[in-house]
C-alpha positions in Angstrom: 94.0 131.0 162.1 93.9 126.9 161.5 90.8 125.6 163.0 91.2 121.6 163.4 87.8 120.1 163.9 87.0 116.8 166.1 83.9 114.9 166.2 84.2 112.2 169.0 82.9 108.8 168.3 82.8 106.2 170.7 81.3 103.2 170.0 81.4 101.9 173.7 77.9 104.1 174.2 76.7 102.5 177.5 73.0 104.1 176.4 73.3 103.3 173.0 75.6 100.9 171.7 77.4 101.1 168.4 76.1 104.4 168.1 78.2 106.1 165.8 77.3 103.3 162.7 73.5 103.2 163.4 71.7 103.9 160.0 69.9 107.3 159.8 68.0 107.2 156.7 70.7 105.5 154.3 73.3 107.2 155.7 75.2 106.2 159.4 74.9 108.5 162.7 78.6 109.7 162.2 78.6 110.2 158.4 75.7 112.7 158.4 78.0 114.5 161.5 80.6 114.8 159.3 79.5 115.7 156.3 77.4 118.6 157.7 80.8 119.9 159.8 82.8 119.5 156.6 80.3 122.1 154.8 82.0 124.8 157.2 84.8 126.8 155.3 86.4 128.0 158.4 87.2 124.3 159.7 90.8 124.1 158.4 91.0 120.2 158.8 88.5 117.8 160.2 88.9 114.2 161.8 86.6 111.2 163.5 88.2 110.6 167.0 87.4 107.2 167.9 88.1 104.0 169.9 86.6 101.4 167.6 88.5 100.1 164.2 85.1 99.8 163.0 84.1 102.9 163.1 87.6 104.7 161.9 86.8 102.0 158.8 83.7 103.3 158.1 84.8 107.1 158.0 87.6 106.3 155.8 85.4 104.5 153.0 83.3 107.8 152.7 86.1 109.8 152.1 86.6 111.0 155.5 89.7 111.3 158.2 89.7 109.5 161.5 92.2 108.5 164.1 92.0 105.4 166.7 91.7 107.0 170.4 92.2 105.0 173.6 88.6 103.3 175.1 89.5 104.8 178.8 88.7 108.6 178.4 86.0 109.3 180.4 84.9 112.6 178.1 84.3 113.5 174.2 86.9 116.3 175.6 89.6 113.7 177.0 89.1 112.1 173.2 89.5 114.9 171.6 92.7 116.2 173.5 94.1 112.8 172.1 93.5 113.3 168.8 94.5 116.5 168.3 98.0 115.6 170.2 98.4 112.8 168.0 97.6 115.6 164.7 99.9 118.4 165.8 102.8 116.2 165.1 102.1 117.1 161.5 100.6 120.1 161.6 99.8 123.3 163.8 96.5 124.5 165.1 95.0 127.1 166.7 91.8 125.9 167.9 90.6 123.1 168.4 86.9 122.5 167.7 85.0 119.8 169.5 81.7 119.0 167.7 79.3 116.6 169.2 79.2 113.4 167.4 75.6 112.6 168.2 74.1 115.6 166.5 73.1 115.0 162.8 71.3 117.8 162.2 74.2 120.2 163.4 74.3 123.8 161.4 76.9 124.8 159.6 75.9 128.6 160.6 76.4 127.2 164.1 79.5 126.5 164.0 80.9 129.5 161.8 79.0 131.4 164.3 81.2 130.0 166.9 84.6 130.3 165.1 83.6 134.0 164.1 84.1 134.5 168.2 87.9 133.4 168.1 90.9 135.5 168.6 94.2 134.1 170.3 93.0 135.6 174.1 89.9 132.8 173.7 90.2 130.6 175.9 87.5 128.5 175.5 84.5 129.1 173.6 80.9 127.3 173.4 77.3 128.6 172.2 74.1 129.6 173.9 70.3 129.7 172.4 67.8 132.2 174.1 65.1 130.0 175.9 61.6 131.2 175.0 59.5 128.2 176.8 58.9 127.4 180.1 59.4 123.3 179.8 62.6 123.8 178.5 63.9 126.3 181.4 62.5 123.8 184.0 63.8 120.6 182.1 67.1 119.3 184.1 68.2 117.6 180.9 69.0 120.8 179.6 71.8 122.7 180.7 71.2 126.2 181.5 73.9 129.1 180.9 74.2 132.5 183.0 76.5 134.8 180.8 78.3 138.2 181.9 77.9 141.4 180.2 80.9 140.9 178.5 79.3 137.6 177.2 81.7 135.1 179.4 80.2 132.1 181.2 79.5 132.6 184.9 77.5 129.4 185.7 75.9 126.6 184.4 73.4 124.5 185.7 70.7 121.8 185.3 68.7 123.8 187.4 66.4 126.5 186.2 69.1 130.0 186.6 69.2 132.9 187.7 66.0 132.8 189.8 63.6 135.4 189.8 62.5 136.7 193.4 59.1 137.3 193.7 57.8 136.4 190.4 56.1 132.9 189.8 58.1 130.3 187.7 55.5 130.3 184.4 56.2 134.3 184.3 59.7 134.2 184.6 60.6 134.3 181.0 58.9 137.7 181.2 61.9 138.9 183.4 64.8 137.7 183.0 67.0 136.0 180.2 67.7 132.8 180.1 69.9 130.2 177.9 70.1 127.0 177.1 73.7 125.6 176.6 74.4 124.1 173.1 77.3 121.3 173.7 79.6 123.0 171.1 83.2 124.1 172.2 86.3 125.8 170.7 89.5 125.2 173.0 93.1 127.3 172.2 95.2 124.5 171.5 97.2 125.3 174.5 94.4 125.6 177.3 93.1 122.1 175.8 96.0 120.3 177.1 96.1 121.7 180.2 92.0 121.3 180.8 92.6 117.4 180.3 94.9 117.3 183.6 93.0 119.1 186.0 91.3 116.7 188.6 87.6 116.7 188.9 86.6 119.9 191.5 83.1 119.9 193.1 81.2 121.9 190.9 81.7 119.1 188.2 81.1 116.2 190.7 77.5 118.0 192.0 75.9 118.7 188.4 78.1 116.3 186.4 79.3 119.2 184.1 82.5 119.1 182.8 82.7 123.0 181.8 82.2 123.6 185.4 85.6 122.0 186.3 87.1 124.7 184.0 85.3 127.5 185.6 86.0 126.7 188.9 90.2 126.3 187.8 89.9 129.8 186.8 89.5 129.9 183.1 87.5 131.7 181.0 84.5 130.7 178.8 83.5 133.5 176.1 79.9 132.5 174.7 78.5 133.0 172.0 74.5 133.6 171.8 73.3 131.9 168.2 69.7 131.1 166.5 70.8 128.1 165.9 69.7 124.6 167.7 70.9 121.1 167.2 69.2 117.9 168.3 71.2 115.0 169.9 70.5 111.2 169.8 71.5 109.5 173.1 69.4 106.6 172.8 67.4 104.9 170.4 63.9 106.0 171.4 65.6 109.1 170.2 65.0 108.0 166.9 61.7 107.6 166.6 59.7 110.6 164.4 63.1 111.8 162.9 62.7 112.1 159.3 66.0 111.7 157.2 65.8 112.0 153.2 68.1 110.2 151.1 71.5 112.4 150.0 
């Protein structure tokens, strides 16, 4: 199986401009992203997908592979798609794996654990990590995940889910299960091109999810529940009290 790993890089970041190049510690945003991807030995390839020549500079004089990407796609997935239709020209791939290009922290076991999931009827897969406090669960900036018992997405939502009838909200935790989506995906290199022409449904438009455009076309999410956490940076007050040592 030839796993083909993207990190998306835009420097365009309405929040947080030139993002991707901001220095974390003597090393830049995207650099630490992809040297802690590239420590994965199930990634068969890995590439920057970006729409700056900047940043595509930058990755190459570490050592790394990117590829320019238009500045219209309106999703890390979009850029991705792009990429890796620009990269199957010379090569085949099974899976495509999208890894979040503002995460510098990301775990290697995170996304092994992920690509341990794969076989060829995946569709699509992302990760989940059990929520065990109550700010978190109510927190609408973190995106909450119902799961099946065969461990396939049924929902998610911004919004605190399932709820728990008759039970106050600071006890919940003590009945029922709840997750917390981590923004990691796998896409069969066939269901990514057809995800990037589906039209926005409802669902997306109401919680400003993309996954929930996939759901509601029918297609299947298999999830995967991991110890493992990553911390974005979105703006730059996200910086503050992160501690990077010198590699």
């Amino acid at each position: 199986m030839k796993i083909l790993g993207i990190i998306p890089a835009r420097y365009a970041s309405t929040r947080f401009p030139g993002k991707p190049l901001v220095d974390l510690g003597g090393k830049t945003l995207v650099q630490r992203v992809y040297e802690q991807s590239s420590k994965s030995e199930l990634i068969s390839d890995l590439v920057v997908a970006t729409d700056d020549i900047r940043i595509k500079d930058h990755v190459e004089s570490f050592g790394g592979k990117a590829v320019i990407t238009s500045e219209l796609h309106p999703s890390g997935t979009d850029r991705c798609a792009e990429a890796y239709l620009q990269l199957k020209l010379n090569d085949d791939y099974d899976f495509i794996l999208n890894i979040q290009g503002d995460e510098p922290f990301i775990r290697t076991e995170l996304i092994n654990d992920l690509i341990e999931l794969l076989d060829f009827k995946t569709e699509i897969a992302t990760a989940v990590k059990r929520i065990k406090d109550i700010e978190t669960l109510e927190d609408p900036n973190v995106v909450k995940a119902v799961l099946t018992m065969r461990k396939q997405a049924l929902y998610f939502s911004r919004q605190a889910i399932p709820f728990v009838r008759g039970v106050e909200k600071s006890d919940w935790l003590e009945h029922g299960e709840f997750f917390k989506h981590i923004g990691i995906y796998a896409f069969r290199n066939d269901v990514l091109e057809q995800i990037v022409k589906l039209p926005q449904n409802v669902l997306e438009n109401t919680e400003k999810l993309e996954q929930l455009r996939w759901l509601g076309y029918g297609y299947k999410i298999m999830v995967k529940e991991t110890d493992y956490d990553s911390v974005g940076i979105d703006t730059p007050e996200d910086l503050k009290g992160l501690s990077f040592g010198q590699q």
